[in-house]
C-alpha positions as CSV (number, residue, x, y, z in Angstrom):
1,X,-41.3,-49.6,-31.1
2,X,-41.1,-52.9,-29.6
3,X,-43.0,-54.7,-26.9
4,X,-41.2,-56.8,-24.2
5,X,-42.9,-58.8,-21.9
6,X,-42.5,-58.5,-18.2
7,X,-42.6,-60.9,-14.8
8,X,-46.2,-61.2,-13.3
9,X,-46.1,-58.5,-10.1
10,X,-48.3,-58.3,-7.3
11,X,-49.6,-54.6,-6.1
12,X,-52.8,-53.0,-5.3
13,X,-54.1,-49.5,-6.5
14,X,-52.5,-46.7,-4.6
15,X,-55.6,-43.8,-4.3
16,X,-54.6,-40.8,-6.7
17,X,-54.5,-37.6,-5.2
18,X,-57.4,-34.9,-6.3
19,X,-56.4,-32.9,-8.8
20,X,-55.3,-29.0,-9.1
21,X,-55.8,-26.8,-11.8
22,X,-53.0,-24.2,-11.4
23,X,-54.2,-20.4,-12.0
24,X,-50.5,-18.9,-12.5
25,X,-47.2,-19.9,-12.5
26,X,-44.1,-17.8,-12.9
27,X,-40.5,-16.7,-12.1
28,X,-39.6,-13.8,-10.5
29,X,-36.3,-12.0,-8.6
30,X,-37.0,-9.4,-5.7
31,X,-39.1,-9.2,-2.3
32,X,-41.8,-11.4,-2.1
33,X,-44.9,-10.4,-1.8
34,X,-46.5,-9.3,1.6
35,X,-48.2,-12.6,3.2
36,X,-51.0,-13.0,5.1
37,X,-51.2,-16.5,7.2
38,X,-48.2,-19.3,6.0
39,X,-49.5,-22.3,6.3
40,X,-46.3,-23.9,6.3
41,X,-44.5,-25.2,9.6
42,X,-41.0,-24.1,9.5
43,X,-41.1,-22.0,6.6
44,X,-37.5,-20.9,6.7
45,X,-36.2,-23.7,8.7
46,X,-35.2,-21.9,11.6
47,X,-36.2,-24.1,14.1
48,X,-32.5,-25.9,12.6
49,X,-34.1,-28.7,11.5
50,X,-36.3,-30.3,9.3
51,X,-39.4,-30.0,11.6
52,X,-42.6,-30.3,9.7
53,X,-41.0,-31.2,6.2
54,X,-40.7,-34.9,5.0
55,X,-37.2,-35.4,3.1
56,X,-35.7,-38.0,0.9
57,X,-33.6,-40.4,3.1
58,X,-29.7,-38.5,3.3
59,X,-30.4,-35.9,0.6
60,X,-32.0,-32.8,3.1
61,X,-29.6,-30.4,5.3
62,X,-30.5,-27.5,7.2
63,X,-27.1,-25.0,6.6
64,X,-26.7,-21.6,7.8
65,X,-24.9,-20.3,4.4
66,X,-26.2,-19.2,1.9
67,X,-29.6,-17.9,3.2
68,X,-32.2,-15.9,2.0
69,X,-32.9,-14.3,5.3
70,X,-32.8,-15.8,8.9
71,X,-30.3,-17.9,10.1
72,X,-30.8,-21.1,8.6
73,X,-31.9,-22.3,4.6
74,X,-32.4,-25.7,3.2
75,X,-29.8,-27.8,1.3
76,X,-30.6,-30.8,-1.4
77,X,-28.2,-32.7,-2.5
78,X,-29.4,-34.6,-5.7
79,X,-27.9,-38.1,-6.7
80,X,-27.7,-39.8,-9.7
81,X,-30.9,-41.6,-8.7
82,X,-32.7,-38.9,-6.7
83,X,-33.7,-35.4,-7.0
84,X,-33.5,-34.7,-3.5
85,X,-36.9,-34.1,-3.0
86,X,-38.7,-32.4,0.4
87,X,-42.5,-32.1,0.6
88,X,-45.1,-31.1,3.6
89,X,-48.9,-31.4,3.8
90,X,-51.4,-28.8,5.0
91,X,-55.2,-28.8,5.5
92,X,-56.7,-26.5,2.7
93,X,-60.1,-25.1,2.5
94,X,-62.2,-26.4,-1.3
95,X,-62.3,-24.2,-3.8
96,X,-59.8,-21.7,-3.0
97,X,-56.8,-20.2,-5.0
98,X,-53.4,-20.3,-3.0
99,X,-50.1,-18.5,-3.6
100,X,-47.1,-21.2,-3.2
101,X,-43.5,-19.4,-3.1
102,X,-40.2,-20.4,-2.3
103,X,-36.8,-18.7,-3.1
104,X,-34.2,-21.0,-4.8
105,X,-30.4,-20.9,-5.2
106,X,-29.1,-23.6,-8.0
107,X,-29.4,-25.2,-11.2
108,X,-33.2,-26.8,-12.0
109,X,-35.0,-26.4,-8.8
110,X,-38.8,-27.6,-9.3
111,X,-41.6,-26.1,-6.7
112,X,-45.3,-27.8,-7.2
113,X,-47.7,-29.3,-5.4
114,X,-48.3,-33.1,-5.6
115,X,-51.4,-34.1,-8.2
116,X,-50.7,-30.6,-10.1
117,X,-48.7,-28.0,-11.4
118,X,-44.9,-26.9,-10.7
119,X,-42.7,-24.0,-11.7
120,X,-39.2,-24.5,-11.5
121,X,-35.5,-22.2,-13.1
122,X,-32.9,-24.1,-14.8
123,X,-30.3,-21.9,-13.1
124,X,-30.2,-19.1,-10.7
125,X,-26.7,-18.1,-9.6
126,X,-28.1,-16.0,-6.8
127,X,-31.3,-15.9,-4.5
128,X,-34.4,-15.9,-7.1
129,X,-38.0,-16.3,-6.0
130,X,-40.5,-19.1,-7.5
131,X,-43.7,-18.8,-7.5
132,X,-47.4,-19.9,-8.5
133,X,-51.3,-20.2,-7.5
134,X,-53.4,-23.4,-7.5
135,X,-56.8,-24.0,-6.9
136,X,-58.4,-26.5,-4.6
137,X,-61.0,-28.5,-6.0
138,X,-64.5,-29.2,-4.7
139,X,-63.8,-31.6,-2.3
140,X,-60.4,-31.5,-1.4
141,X,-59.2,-30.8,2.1
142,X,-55.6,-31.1,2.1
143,X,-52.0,-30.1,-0.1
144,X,-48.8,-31.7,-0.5
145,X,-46.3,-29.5,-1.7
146,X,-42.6,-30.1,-2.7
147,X,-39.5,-28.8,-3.8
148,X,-36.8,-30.8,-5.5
149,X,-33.6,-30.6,-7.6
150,X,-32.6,-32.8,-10.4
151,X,-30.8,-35.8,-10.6
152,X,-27.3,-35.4,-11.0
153,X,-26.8,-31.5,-10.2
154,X,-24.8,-29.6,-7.7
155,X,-26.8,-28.7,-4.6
156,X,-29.9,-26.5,-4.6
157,X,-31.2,-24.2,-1.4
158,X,-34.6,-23.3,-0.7
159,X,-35.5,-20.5,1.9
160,X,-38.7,-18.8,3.1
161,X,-41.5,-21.0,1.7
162,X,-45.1,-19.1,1.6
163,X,-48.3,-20.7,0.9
164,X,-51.3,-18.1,1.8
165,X,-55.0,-18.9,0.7
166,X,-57.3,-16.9,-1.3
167,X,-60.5,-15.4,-1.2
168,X,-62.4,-18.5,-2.8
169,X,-62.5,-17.5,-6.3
170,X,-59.9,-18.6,-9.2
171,X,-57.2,-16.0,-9.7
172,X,-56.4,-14.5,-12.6
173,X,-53.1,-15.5,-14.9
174,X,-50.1,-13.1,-13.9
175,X,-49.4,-10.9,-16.5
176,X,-45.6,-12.6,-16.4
177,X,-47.0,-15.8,-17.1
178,X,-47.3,-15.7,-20.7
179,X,-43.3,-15.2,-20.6
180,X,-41.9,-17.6,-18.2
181,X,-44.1,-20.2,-20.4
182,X,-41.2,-21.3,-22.3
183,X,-39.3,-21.8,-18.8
184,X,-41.7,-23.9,-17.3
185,X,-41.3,-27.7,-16.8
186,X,-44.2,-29.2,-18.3
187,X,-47.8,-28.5,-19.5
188,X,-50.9,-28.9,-16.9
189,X,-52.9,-31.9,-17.4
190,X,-56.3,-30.4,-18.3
191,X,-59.0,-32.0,-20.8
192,X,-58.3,-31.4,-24.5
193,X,-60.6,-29.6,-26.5
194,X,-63.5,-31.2,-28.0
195,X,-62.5,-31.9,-32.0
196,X,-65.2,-32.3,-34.1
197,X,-65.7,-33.2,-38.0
198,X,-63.9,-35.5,-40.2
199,X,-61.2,-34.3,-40.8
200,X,-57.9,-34.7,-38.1
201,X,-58.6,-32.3,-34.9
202,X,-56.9,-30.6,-32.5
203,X,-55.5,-32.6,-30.4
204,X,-52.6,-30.5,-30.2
205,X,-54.5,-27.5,-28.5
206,X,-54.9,-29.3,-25.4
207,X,-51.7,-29.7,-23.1
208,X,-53.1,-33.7,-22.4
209,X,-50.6,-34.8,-24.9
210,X,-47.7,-31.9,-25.6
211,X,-45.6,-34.0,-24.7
212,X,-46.4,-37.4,-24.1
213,X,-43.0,-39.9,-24.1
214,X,-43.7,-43.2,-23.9
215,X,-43.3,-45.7,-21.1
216,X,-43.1,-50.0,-21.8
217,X,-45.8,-51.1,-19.5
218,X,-44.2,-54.7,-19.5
219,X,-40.7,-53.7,-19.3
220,X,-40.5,-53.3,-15.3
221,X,-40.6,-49.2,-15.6
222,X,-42.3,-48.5,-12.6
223,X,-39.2,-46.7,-10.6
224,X,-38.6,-44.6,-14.2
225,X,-41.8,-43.7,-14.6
226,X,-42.5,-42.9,-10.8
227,X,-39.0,-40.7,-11.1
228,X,-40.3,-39.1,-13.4
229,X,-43.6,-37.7,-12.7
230,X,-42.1,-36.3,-9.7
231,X,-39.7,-34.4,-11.4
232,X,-42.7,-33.0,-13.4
233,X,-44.4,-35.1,-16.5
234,X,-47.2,-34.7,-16.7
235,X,-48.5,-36.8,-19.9
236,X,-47.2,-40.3,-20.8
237,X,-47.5,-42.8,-23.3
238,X,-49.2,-46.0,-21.7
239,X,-47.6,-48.6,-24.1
240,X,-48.8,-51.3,-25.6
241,X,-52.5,-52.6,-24.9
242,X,-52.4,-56.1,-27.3
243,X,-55.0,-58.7,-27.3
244,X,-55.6,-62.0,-26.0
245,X,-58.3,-63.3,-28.2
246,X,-60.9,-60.2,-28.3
247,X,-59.6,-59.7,-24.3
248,X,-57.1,-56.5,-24.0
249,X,-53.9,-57.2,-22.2
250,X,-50.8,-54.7,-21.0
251,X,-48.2,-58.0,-22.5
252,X,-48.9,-60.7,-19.5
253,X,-51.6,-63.2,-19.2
254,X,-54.3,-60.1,-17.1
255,X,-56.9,-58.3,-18.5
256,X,-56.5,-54.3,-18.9
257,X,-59.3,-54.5,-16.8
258,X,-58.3,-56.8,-14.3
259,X,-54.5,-55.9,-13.4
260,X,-53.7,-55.0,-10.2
261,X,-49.9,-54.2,-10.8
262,X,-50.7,-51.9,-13.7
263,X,-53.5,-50.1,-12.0
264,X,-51.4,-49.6,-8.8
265,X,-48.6,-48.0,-11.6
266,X,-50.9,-46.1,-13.1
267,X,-52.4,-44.4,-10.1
268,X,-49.3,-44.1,-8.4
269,X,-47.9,-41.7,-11.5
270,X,-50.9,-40.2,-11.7
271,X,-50.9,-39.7,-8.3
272,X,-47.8,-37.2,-8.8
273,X,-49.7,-35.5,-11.9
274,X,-48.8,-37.8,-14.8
275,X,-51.9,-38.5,-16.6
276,X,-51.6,-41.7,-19.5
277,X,-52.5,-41.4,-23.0
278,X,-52.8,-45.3,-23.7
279,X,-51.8,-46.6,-27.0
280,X,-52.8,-49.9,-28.9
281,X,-50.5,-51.9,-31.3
282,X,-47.0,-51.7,-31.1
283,X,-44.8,-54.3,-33.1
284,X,-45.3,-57.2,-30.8
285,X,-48.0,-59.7,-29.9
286,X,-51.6,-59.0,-31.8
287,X,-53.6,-55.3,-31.8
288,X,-57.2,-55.8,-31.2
289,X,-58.5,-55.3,-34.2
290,X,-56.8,-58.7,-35.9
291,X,-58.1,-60.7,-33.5
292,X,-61.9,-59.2,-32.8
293,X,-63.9,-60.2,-35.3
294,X,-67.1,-57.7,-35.5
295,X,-66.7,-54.2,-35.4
296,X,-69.1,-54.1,-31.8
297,X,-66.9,-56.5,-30.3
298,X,-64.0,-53.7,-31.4
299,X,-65.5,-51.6,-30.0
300,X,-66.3,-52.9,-26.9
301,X,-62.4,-54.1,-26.4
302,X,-61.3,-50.6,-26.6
303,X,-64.0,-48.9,-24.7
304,X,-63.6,-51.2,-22.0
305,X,-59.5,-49.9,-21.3
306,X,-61.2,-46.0,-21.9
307,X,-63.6,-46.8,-19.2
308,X,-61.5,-48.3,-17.1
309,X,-57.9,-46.2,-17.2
310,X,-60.1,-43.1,-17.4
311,X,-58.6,-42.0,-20.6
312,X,-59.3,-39.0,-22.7
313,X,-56.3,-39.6,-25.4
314,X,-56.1,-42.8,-27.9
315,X,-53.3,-44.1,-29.8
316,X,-52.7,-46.5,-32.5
317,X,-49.5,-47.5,-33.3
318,X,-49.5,-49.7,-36.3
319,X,-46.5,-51.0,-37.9
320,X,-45.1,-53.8,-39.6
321,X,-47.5,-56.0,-41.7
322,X,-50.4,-55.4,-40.0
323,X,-50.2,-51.9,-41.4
324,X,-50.9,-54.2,-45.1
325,X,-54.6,-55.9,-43.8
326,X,-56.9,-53.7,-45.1
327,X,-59.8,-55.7,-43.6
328,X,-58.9,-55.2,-40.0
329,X,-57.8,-51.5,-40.6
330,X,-61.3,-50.7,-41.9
331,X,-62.4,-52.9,-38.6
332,X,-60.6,-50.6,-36.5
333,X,-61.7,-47.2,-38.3
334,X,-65.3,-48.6,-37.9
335,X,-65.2,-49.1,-34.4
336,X,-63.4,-46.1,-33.6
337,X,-65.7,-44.1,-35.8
338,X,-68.3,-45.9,-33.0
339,X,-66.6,-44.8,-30.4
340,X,-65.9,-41.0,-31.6
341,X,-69.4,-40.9,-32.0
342,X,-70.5,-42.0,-28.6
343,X,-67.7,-39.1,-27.2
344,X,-67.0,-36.3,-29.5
345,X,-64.3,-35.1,-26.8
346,X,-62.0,-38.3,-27.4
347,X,-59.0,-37.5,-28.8
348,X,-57.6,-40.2,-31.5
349,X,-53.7,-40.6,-32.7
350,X,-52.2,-42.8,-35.1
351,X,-48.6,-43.3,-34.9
352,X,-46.7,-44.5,-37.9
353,X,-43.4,-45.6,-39.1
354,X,-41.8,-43.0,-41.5
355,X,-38.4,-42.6,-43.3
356,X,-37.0,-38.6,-43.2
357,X,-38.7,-38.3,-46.6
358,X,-42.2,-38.9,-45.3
359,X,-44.6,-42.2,-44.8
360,X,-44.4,-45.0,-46.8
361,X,-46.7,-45.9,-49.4
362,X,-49.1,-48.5,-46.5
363,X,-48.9,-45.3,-44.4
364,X,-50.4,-43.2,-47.0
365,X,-52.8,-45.6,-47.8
366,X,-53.6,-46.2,-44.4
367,X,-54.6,-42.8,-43.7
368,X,-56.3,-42.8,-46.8
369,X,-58.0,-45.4,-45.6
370,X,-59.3,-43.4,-42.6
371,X,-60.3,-40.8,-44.8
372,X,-62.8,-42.7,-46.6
373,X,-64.1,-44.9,-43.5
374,X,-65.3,-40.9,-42.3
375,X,-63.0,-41.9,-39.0
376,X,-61.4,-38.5,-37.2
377,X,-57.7,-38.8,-36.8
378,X,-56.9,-35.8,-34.4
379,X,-53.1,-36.2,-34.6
380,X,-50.4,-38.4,-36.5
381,X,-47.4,-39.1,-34.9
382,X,-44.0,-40.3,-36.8
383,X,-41.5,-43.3,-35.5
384,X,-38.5,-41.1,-36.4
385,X,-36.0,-44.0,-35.7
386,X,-34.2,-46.9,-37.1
387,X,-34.0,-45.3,-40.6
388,X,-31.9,-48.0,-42.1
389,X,-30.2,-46.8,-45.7
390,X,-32.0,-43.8,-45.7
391,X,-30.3,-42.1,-42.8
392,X,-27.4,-39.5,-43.6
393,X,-25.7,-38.5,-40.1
394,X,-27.9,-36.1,-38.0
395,X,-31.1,-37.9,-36.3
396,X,-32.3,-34.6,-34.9
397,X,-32.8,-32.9,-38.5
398,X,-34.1,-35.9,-40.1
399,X,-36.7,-36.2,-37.2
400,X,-38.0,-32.3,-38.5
401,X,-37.5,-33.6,-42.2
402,X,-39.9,-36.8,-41.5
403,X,-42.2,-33.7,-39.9
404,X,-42.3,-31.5,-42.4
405,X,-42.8,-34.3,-45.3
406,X,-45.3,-36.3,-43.3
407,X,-47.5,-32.7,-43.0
408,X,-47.7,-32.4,-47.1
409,X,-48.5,-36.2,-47.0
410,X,-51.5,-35.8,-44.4
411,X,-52.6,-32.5,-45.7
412,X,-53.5,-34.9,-49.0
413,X,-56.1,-36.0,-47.2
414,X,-56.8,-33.0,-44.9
415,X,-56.1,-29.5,-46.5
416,X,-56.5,-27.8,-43.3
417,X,-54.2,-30.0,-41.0
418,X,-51.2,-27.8,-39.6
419,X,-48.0,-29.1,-37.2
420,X,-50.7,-28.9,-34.1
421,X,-51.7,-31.8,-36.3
422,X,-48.6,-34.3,-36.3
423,X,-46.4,-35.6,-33.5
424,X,-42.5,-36.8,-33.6
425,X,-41.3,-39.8,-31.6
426,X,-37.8,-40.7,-31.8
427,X,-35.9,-43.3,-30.1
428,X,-33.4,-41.7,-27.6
429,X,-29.8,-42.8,-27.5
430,X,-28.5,-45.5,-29.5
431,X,-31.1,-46.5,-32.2
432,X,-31.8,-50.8,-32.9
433,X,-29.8,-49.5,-36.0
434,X,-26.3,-49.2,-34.6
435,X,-25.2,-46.0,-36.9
436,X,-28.4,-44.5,-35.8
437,X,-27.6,-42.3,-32.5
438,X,-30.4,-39.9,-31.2
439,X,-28.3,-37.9,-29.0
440,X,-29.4,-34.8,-26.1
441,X,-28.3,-32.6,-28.4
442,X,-30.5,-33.8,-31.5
443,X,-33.5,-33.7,-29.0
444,X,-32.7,-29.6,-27.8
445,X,-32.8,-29.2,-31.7
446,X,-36.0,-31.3,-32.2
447,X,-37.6,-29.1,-29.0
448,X,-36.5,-26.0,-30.2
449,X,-37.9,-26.5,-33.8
450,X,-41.2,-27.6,-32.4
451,X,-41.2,-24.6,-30.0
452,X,-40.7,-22.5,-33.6
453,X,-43.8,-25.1,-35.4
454,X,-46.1,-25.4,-32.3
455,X,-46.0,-29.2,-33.1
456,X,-48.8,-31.1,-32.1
457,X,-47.2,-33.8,-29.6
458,X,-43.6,-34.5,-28.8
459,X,-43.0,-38.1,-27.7
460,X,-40.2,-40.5,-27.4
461,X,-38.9,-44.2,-26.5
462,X,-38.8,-44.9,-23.8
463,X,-38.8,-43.0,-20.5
464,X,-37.8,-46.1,-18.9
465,X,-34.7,-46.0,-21.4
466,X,-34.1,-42.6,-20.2
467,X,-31.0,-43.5,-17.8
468,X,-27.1,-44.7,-18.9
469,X,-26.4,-48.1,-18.2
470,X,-24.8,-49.3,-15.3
471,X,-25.5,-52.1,-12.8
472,X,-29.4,-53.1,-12.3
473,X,-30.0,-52.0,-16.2
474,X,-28.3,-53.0,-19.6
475,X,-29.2,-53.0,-22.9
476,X,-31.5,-51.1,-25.1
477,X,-34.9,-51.9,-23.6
478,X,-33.5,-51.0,-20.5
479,X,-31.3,-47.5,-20.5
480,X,-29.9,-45.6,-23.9
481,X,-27.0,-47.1,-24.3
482,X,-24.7,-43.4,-24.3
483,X,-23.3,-40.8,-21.6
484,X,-26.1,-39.3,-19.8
485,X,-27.6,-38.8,-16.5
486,X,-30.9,-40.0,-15.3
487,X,-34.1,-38.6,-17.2
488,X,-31.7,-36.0,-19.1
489,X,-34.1,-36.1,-22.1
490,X,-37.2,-36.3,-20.1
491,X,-36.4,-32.5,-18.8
492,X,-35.2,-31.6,-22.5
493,X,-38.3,-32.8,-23.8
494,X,-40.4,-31.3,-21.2
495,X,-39.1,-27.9,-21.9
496,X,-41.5,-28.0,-24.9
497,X,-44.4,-25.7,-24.3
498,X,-46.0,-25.8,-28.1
């Protein structure tokens, strides 16, 4: 995957909303349940207007048909560039479960709360009720919630919002909650579990990292990556963190720990419930661990970027010749051996170039490599792209074929390594090789193979190329290069619940 740089911008961190840890969330048709206070103003817009709702600029209505009851509903209108999105804030009491409802009319219609969780239906022909609980944290005092469409779709309605408080104590999961899993948009963004030993984890049974596409930090991908963690994401790949001397830089001339521009990018997404896994290497400039020179100094680079971001999740991406230097491989495993050590919880990737036959001989070795350094690799993720001679015609089966072959590789090393264990990235749309085409299609077979293997991590490049290409974007950094609408495979990919 390939790093390109971006212009110097200026911005300031934006403060991230507190988090919510959703209880429930499900789909259900019928009455809705008898309320006790609505917080909401204007629940069912009959006032006739958009009183106490904040709407995206010319994509909000108030119509009298259809309506769930009353007189009056709401109508969205998506674009190709918005989702038609409506949100109001209410003071909340800490620590206390609510019930957030809404009934829908249309094709993918999201409901969620800003920071957290959403529920949402990819189409209901006729009135259907959404639904889910959240729970306040400690300290928090206030709730944004929205409701939105998706970019590109016919016109949703909403009708007779609800959001009644608790008694102060987390709820328990509906018992319908288990089946609408598969329906729902995305996974919550809650710590992973702790992996411990030598060999890889379990990375994979934490929903940080389900599904994780990645985002070009220096490729200008702020308006793709803000679109979408509103429309739901809620893990992203933070790509690339390189070095400038033993110093680690996003791809300009600022320290990780010293950018403005990125922090303000990274709160801002996070802010709206996308939480980064970052990731080290890439193919372009130099990965840390070529241009430290001790293993503390290592290990000080990368714990300085964990520190600061926040991070729980790790990657390495390490292609090309650098995946030949044995020396600064063994540099790297040392250090991160360090830092696994100093947090048990951290949760460690390596992500690795790969034909549909399986990983090259220097990717073998390199795991190897890890192996016998004692380092703990939770989760190994394939490049299922740009396959050169060795690709025959259909980029989503050879994406499960790199899978399954890279599995028997790893489980070499690790006997007791399963799919929660490996992660599939491809590049979407048109591929650097030009026969090479990763269509929506190929990615809805990809998902629905994963769904069947409980993959570890599902991940692709780029979000930000998630988008045709038309005016302000050409090119393949840029947009995919085929027919598509706006973050098409950032809702197909999403639809992946492990």
């Amino acid at each position: 995957m390939r790093l390109h740089r971006r212009e110097l911008r200026l911005g300031f961190a934006a403060a991230a909303a507190a988090l919510l840890v959703p209880a429930a969330l499900y789909l259900s048709t019928g009455p809705a349940a008898a309320a006790a206070a609505n917080l909401l103003t204007d629940p069912g817009f009959e006032s006739g207007s958009l009183t106490g709702w904040t709407c995206d600029s010319g994509t909000a209505a108030v119509v009298s048909s259809p309506v769930h009851s009353g007189s009056h509903a709401l109508a969205g209108t998506p674009t190709s560039s918005d989702d038609a999105q409506c949100t109001q804030t209410v003071a909340v009491s800490p620590s206390t479960t609510y019930t957030l409802s809404s009934y829908v009319e249309g094709s993918y219609v999201y409901l969620g709360v800003s920071g957290g969780s959403d529920t949402w239906t990819p189409s209901a022909t006729s009135w259907s009720q959404l639904s889910m609980t959240v729970t306040t944290t400690a300290s928090q005092t206030s709730l944004t919630i929205y409701i939105h469409g998706w970019y590109a779709q016919p016109v949703y309605y909403a009708d007779d919002f609800s959001l009644t408080g608790g008694t102060g104590s987390t709820a328990s999961a509906s018992p319908s909650a288990s089946a609408s899993a598969s329906a729902s948009a995305s996974a919550s963004a809650s710590p992973s579990a702790s992996p411990t030993g030598t060999s890889t984890g379990t990375s994979g049974s934490g929903s940080v990292g389900k599904v994780a596409p990645y985002v070009d930090m220096s490729n200008n991908e702020e308006p793709m990556l803000y679109s979408a963690a509103k429309a739901g994401l809620k893990t992203y790949t933070a790509a690339f963190v390189i070095s400038a001397g033993c110093s680690p830089i996003w791809g300009d001339t600022l320290p990780v720990t010293n950018d403005p521009t990125m922090d303000s990018d990274i709160a801002t997404a996070k802010a709206d419930g996308a939480t980064p896994i970052v990731s080290f290497g890439g193919s372009g400039g130099t990965e840390l661990a070529m241009a430290c020179t001790t293993e503390s100094s290592l290990q000080a680079a990368y714990q300085s970027v964990i520190t600061h971001l926040g991070v729980t999740h790790i990657d390495f991406d390490i292609e090309g010749a650098p995946l030949d230097y044995t020396a600064d491989n063994d540099l790297r495993f040392q250090a991160v051996k360090a830092l696994e050590a100093a947090d048990p919880s951290l949760v460690v990737s390596v992500t690795l170039p790969v034909l549909p036959s399986g990983l090259a001989a220097d990717g073998v070795a390199f795991l190897a490599l890890a192996k016998q350094d004692g380092v703990r690799i939770d989760l190994v993720n394939v490049m299922a792209m740009d396959y050169g001679s060795s690709f025959t015609g259909d980029m989503g089966q050879e994406a499960i074929e790199a899978a399954e072959s890279t599995l028997t590789q790893v489980q070499a090393d690790w006997p007791s390594d399963t799919y929660a264990n490996i992660g599939v990235t491809p590049m979407i749309g048109q591929n650097d090789n030009s026969a090479e085409v990763f269509s929506e299609a190929d990615a809805q077979s990809l998902v629905s193979w994963a769904d069947s293997a409980h993959l570890g991590r599902l991940a692709f490049w780029s979000v930000d190329r998630d988008q045709p290409c038309s005016g302000s974007v050409s090119g393949l950094p840029s947009c995919s290069e085929i027919s598509q609408s706006a973050l098409d495979f950032t809702r197909i990919f999403d639809s992946y619940t492990g």
